[in-house]
N, C-alpha and C positions, 0 to 999 in steps of 0.2 A: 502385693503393692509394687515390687521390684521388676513384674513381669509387664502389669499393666507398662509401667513406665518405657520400658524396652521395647513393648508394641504402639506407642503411641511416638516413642521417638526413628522407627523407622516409618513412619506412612510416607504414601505416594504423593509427593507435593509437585508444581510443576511452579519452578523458579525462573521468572525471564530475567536476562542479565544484558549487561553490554560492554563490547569489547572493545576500544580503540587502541591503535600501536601504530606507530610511527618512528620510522628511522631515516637519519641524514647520515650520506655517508659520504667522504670526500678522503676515502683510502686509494684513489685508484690513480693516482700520480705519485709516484716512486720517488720522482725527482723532488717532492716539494719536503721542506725541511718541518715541516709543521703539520700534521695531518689531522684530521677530525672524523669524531664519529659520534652520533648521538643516538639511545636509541629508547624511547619511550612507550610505557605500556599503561593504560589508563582502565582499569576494568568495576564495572559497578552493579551492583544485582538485589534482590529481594526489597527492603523495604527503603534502600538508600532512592531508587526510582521513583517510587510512592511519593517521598516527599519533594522529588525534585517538580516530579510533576503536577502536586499538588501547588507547590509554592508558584509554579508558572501559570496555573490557572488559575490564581488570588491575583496577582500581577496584571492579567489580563481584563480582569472585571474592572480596575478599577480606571479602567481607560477605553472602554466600550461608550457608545453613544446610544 
């Protein structure tokens, strides 16, 4: 039982994801007394897609002609 399990929890899946990041950076004035820096990473993969993409093509239907 313990072995089945270890071979079904390695198989070959192929997971699409997505990766967005974004950085603002306003370190490159010395002189300024206040400086900023933001840096954001947004990443999302396996079934969180599924339903984004499901829920955008319900959306859609309901405004087709």
């Amino acid at each position: 039982m313990a072995i089945y399990f270890l071979k079904c929890s390695f198989s070959k899946e192929f997971i699409s994801g997505l990766t967005y990041s974004f950085t603002y950076n306003k370190l490159v004035d010395a002189n300024k007394m206040r400086q900023f820096y933001v840096n954001l990473n947004f990443d999302i993969a396996g079934k969180s897609i599924y339903l984004v993409n499901n829920k955008s093509l319900t959306n859609q239907s309901e405004f087709s002609l």
